[in-house]
GUTOR-826410 format. One record per residue (C-alpha): x, y, z; residue in one letter. Coordinates in steps of 0.1 Angstrom, whole numbers, plus 2048, in hexadecimal, padded with zeros to 3 digits. Example, Ala and Ser with C-alpha at 12.3 -4.5 7.8 and 13.67 -1.06 7.14 Angstrom:
<nodes>
87B7D384Ea8897F5847s
</nodes>
This chain:
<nodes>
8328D5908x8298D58E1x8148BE8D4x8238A58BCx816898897x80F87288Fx82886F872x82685D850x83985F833x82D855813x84284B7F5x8308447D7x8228527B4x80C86E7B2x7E28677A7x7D888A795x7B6878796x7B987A7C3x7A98577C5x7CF8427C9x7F28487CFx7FC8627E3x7E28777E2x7CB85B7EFx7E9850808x7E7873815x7C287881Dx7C585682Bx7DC863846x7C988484Fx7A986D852x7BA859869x7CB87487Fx7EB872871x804892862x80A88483Ex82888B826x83487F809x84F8757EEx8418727C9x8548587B7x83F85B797x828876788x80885F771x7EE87175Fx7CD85C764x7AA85E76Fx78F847776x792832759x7BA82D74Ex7DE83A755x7E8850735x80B851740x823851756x84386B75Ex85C85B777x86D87478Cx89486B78Bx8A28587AAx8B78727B9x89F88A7BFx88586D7CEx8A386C7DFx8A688B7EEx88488F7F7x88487180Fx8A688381Dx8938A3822x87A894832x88A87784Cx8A7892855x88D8AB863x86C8A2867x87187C86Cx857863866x84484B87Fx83A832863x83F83383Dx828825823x83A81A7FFx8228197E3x82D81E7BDx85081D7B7x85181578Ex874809788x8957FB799x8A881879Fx88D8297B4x88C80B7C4x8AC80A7D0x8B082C7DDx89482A7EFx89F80C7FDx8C281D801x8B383C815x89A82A82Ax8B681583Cx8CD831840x8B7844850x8AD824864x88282985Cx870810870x84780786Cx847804847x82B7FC82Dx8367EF80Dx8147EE7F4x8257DB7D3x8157F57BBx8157E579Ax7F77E7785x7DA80278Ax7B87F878Cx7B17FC767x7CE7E475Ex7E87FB759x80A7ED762x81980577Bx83D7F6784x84F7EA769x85E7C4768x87E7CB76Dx87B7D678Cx86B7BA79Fx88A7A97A8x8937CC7B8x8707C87C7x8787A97D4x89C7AA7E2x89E7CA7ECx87A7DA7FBx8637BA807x8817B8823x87B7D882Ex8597D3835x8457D4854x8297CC843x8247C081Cx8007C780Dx8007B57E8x7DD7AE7D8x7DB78A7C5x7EA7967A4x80B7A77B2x80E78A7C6x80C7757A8x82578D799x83D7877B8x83D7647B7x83975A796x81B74579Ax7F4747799x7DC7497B8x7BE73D7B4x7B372D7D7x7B57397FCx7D071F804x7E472D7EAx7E17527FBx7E974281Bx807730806x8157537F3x810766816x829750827x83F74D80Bx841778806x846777829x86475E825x870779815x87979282Ax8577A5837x84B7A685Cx82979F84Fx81479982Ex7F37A1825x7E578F807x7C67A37F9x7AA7897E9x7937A17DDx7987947BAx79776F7C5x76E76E7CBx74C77F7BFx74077A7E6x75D7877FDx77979C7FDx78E787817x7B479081Dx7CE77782Cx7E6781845x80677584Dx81D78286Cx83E775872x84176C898x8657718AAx86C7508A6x86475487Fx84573A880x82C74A869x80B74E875x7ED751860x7CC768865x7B176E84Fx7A078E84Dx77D788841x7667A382Dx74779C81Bx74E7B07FBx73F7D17F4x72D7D87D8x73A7F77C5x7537FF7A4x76181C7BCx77F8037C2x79C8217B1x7B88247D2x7AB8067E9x7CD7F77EAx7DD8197F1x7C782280Ax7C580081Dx7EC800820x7EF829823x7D5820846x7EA80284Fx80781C854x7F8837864x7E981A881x80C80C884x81C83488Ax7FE8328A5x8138148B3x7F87FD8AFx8057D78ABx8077CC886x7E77B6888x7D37CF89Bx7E17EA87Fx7D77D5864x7B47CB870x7AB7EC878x7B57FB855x79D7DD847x7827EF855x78F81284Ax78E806826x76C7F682Cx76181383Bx76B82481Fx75E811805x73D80B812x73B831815x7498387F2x7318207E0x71583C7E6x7298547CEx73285A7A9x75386879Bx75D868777x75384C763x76882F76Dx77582278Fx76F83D7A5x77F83D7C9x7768347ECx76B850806x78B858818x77686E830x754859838x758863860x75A887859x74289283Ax
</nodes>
């Protein structure tokens, strides 16, 4: 009998700089055991310190890549990072149902870590109608779930508040990352959706790391939250098990130097 792949899809914009996106999704999923490929929704041109620009690729052909994928190879979970505007959006959306994809990851990509706005504003309704209900699990940090709700978040009962409130809207679970809310912690707030639609809260506590190599945490955290979930690990276990990837990887990264901003986090500390 031949031995089969761990499969995750990735659909998201490409990092030339390797320390986010896809390229970052994509080591993710070979350091956790997992056969990677991917759709690229949006070409940037950025390093360490800014996004110079971006070059969407147009929604058909994101399009038919998913189609090329899903109709041969199949996926066992997909992660959604940076989708830039509405029509992508939608035709992701559009694809992912008809080919009925189950365990999905939807990472709101909207600004990089220098500031750089990354999906543009009139797509967050699209964001909001049409991918947070397709999603097993949601992974917003504080300021994109500002952006989806419209409000600020400046307390841990407001994260507990915004978690149930995004998962009100559609998602299985929600993830609010608070490593912007304190100078001490990096502390994330859970929210799962029961069967009888009670939402349950869990915190996931981390005493925060010391380190500017911060460039592709959010892309890795939810890029290892998929490839656990296509191991068919529960969504809590998934999720507390790519905390301690990213820590992992963070802790491991600090030790490093790479260009002369935000450099990234060691996607390989267990092997090198």
């Amino acid at each position: 009998m031949a031995k089969s792949y761990l499969r995750v899809l990735t659909i998201a914009g490409s990092d030339n700089s390797g320390g986010a996106g896809i390229q970052a999704d994509l080591k993710t999923f070979s350091a956790l055991g997992c056969y990677g490929m991917s759709v690229v929704t949006a070409l940037t041109a950025q390093n360490t310190q800014r996004v110079r620009g971006v070059c969407e690729v147009p929604a058909q052909f994101v399009a038919d890549q998913i189609d090329t994928i899903l109709e041969d190879v199949g996926a066992d979970a997909v992660k959604i990072g940076m989708l830039f505007h509405s029509k992508i959006i939608r035709v992701v959306a559009d694809r992912l149902k008809d080919h009925k994809a189950s365990r999905i990851v939807v990472d709101p990509v909207m600004f990089a870590k220098s500031g750089d706005r990354l999906l543009k504003e009139e797509a967050m309704q699209s964001l909001r109608g049409e991918m947070i209900p397709l999603a097993t699990v949601l992974t917003p940090n504080i300021a994109e779930a500002e952006a989806l709700l419209n409000r600020e978040i400046k307390t841990r009962d407001a994260m507990e508040q915004a978690a149930r409130e995004l998962c009100a809207m559609g998602a299985k679970a929600v993830v609010v990352k608070g490593g912007n809310l304190s100078h001490q912690s990096s502390d994330d707030c859970l929210c799962i959706k029961s069967e009888k639609s009670r939402k349950t809260i869990h915190w996931l506590k981390q005493a925060r790391i010391e380190t500017s190599n911060v460039h592709g945490t959010g892309c890795t955290f939810s890029s290892a939250i998929a490839a656990y979930l296509a191991q068919e690990m529960p969504i809590k276990e998934a999720i507390r098990q790519a905390k301690s990837y990213i820590t992992q990887a963070l802790t491991a990264g600090a030790e490093y130097q790479l260009g002369k901003g935000k450099g990234p986090v060691k996607h390989f500390y267990q092997w090198w």
